[in-house]
C-alpha positions in Angstrom: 50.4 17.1 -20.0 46.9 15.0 -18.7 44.2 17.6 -17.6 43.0 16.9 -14.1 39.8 14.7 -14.0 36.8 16.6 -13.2 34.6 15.5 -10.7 30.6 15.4 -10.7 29.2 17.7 -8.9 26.6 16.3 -5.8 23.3 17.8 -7.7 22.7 19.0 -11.3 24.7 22.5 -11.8 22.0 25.5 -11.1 19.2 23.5 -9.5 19.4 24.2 -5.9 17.6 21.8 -3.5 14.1 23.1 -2.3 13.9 23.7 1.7 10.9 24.0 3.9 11.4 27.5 4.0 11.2 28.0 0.1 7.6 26.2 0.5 6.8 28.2 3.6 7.2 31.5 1.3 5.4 30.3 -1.7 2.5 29.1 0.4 2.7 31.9 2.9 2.8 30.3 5.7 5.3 29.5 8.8 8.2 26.8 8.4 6.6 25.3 11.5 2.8 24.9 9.7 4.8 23.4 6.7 6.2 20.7 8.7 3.1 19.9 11.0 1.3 19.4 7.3 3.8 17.5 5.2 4.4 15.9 8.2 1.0 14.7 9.0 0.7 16.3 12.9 -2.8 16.4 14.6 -1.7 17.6 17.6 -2.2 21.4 15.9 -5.2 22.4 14.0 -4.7 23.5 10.3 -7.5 24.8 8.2 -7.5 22.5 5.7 -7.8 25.0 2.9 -3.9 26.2 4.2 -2.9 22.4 4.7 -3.7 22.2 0.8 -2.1 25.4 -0.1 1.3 24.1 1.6 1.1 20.6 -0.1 0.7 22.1 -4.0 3.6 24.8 -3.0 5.8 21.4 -2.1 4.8 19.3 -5.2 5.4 22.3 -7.3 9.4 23.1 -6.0 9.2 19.1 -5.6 10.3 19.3 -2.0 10.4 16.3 -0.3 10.7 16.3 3.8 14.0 14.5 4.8 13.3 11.3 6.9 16.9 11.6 8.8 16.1 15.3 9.8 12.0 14.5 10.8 13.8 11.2 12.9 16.0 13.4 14.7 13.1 16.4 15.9 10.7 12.6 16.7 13.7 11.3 18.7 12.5 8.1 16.4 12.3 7.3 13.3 9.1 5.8 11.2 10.4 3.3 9.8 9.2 -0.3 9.7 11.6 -3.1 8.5 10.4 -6.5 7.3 13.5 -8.6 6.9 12.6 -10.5 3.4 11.6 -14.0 4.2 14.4 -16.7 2.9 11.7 -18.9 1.3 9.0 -18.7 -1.6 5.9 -17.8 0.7 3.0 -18.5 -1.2 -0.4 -16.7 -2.3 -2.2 -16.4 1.3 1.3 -14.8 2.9 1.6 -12.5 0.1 -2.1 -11.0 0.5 -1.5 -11.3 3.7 1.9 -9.1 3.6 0.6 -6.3 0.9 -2.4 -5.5 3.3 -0.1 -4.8 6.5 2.2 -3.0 4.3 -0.4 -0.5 3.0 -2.1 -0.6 6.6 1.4 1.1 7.8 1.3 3.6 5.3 -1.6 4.6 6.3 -0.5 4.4 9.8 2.4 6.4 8.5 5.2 4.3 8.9 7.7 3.8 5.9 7.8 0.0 5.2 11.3 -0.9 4.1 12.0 -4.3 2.6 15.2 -6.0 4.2 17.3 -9.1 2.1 18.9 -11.0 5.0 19.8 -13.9 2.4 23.0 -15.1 4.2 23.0 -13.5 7.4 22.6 -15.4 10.7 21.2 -14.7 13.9 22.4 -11.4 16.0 24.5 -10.8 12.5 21.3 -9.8 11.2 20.1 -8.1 14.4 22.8 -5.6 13.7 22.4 -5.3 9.9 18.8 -4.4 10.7 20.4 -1.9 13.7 22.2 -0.1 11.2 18.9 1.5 9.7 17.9 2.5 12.9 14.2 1.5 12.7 11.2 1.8 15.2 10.1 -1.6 14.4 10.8 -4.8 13.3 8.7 -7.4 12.2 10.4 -11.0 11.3 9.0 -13.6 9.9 9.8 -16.9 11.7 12.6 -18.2 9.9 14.8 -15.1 9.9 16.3 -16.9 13.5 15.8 -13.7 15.4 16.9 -14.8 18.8 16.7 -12.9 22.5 20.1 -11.2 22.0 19.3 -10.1 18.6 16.1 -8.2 20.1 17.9 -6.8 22.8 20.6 -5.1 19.7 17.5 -3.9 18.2 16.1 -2.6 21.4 19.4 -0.7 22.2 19.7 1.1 18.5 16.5 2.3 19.0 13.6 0.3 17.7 10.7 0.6 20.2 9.0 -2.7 18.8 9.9 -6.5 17.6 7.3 -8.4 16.4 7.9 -12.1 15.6 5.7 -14.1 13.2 6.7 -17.8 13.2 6.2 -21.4 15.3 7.8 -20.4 18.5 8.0 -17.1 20.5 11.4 -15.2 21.0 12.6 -13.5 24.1 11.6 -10.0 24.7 9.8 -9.4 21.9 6.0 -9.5 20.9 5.2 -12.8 19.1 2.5 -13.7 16.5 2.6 -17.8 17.1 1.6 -19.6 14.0 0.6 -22.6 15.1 1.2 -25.2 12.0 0.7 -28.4 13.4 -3.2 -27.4 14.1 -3.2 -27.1 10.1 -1.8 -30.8 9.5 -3.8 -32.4 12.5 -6.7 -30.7 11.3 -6.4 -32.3 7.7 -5.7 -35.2 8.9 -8.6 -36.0 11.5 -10.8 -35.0 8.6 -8.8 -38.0 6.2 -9.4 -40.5 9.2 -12.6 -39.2 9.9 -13.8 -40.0 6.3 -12.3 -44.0 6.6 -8.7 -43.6 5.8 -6.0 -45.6 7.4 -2.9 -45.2 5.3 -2.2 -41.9 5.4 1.1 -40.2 3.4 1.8 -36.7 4.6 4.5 -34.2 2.1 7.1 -33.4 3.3 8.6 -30.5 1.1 12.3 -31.0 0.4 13.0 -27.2 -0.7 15.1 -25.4 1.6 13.6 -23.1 4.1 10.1 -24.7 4.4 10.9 -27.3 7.6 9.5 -24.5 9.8 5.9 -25.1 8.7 6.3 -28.6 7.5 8.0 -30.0 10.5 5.0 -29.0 12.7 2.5 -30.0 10.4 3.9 -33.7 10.2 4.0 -33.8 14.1 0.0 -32.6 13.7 -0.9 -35.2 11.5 0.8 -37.7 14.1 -1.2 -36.4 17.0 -4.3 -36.8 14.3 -3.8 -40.2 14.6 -2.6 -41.3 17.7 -5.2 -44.4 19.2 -7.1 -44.3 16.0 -5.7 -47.4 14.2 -4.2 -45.1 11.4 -0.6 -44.6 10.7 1.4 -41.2 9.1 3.9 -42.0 6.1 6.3 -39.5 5.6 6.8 -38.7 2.0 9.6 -36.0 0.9 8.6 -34.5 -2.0 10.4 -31.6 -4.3 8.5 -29.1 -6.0 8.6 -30.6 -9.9 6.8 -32.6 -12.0 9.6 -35.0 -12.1 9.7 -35.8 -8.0 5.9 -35.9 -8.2 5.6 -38.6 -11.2 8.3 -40.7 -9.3 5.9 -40.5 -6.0 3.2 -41.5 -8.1 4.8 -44.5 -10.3 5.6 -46.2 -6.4 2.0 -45.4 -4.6 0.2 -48.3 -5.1 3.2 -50.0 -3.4 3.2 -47.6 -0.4 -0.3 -48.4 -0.2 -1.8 -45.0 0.8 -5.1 -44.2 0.2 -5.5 -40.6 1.7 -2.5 -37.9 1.5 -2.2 -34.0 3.2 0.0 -32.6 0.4 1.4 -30.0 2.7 -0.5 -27.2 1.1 -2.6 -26.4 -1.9 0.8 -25.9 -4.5 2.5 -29.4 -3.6 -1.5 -31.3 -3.5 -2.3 -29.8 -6.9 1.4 -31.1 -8.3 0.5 -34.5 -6.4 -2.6 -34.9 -7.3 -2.3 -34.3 -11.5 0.8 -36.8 -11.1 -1.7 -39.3 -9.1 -4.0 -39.0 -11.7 -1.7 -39.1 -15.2 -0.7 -42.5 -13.1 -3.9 -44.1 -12.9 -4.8 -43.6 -9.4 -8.5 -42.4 -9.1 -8.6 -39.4 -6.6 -10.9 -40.0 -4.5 -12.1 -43.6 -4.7 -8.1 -44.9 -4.0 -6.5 -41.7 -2.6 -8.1 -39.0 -0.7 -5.9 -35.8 -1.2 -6.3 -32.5 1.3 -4.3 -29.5 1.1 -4.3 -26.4 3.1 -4.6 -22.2 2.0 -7.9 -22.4 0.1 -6.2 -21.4 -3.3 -8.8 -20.7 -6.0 -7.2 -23.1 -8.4 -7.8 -25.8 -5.9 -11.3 -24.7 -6.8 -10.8 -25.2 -10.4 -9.6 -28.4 -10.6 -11.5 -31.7 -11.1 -12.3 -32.9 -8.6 -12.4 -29.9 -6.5 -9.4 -30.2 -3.8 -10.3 -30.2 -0.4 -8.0 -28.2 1.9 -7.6 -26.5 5.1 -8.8 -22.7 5.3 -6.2 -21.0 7.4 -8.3 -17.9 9.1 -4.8 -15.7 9.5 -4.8 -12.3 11.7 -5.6 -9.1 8.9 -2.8 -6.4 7.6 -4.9 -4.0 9.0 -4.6 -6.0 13.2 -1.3 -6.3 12.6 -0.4 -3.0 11.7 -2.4 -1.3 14.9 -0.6 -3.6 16.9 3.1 -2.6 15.5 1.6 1.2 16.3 0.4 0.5 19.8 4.0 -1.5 20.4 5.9 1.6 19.4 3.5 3.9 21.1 4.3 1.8 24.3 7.5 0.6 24.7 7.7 -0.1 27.5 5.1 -2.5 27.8 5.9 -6.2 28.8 5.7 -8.7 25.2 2.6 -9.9 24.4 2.0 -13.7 22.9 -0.8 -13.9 20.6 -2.3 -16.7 18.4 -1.8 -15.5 14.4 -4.2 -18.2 12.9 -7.1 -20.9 13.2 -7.6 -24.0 10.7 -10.6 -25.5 9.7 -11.4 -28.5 6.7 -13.3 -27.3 3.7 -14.3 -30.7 2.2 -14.7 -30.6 -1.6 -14.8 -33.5 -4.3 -11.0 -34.8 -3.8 -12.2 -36.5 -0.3 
């Protein structure tokens, strides 16, 4: 006859799970001081030789204050979900993202990374709902829409914050202008005598947002000067970029905005390995000021984008969620400006 399967247990046999009140009687002290200590209150005034006293009493049971419980006594919770972006966001986002993320947890907020890889509009609206966060901040291509804000609104999140091209209804949006960065770099490409002008056009999926914008930019660059804008799709590998290269003298271009500083460094070694002298035949800007882009011979010019710090960002999630019920805010996230090096 089979024996019956036995089933695991929830937690380790004998290790019982350490409460507030097993701190409060180690550091002899009140459950109530315990929580206004781990749980970072300044509205009451703890000597801090007591606030230390309770913290090395918890690390020393290893008791760790439960984020559902804390939500439930705030009427809120702390957290702060980023739905992950859907596209490879490059060196300047990334700095860019790590310094609001540790400004939050200073601001003590938990920063929890959302994949929304697949998920479409108010489907992702309610994923995010689920977690019951006080705050969301998307970037632009996560297609939050007004209805999805109002699902977030009405699980409980006291703040959306957009960061993209256009603003959404009812929440608080962060515009990143793009097609400043491409009209910028390309008034500097006229400016220095260029006529023929090729602007890249990524083809990798996800990155339309920003390039889209920046090809209507370099357009408006243009406009009454005599110059014209060539469109030219380009994929991210050596292989599209030699192809581009093996056909320029026939497109005729002699200045390019490579979209950013990643795509006009792969351009511009593909240019070169084809015999086309950067700059005497082709001019070649990119955009993010990228320290290779320093490196490189010639030195590539680019577009400095002067983006909002982690640290503004983050005081403005706090002050959003502090006051929720004040009417959305629109607010410029960046400013562009030409740093002219050797490549133009």
């Amino acid at each position: 006859m089979s024996q019956p399967t036995e089933q695991p247990s929830e937690r380790p046999a004998g290790r019982a799970v350490p409460t507030s009140a097993d701190v409060a009687r180690l550091a002899g002290v009140s459950r109530a001081t315990v929580s206004y200590v781990l749980n970072n209150t300044s509205a009451v005034r703890i000597s801090e030789p007591t606030r230390r006293r309770v913290r090395e009493a918890a690390e020393e049971l290893g008791y760790v204050p439960h984020a559902a419980a804390r939500s439930l006594r705030a009427g809120h919770s702390r957290m702060v979900l980023l739905p992950t972006p859907h596209v490879q966001v490059g060196p300047l986002y990334s700095q860019f993202f790590n310094e609001f993320q540790w400004a939050l947890r200073r601001l003590d907020y938990t920063v929890v990374q959302y994949g929304s890889v697949g998920l479409e509009a108010e489907e992702a609206a309610r994923a995010w709902a689920e977690l019951r966060p006080v705050a969301v901040v998307a970037l632009g291509e996560s297609r939050l829409t007004g209805q999805g804000v109002e699902i977030l609104k009405r699980s409980g999140a006291r703040a959306v914050i957009t960061l993209g091209t256009e603003k959404v209804e009812g929440a608080h949006a962060l515009v990143m202008d793009q097609g400043r960065v491409g009209e910028a770099a390309t008034a500097h490409l006229v400016e220095t005598g260029r006529r023929r002008i090729g602007v890249v056009v990524p083809e990798e999926p996800g990155l339309a947002m920003f390039s889209g914008p920046r090809l209507e930019g370099a357009r408006r660059a243009v406009a009454g000067t005599g110059a014209t804008v060539v469109p030219l799709p380009l994929r991210y590998e050596e292989e599209s970029a030699n192809a581009l290269a093996a056909r320029w003298r026939a497109l005729d271009l002699d200045g390019v905005f490579a979209y950013n500083d990643e795509y006009a460094m792969l351009l511009m070694r593909a240019l070169q390995d084809a015999g086309v002298a950067v700059p005497a035949e082709t001019a070649v800007v990119g955009a993010d000021d990228l320290l290779l882009g320093r490196l490189l011979r010639p030195r590539l010019s680019t577009v400095r984008i002067d983006m909002v710090i982690g640290r503004e960002l983050a005081e403005l999630v706090d002050r959003a969620v502090r006051e929720p019920e004040a009417p959305p805010r629109t607010s410029d996230l960046m400013a562009s400006r030409v740093v002219r090096r050797e490549s133009s």
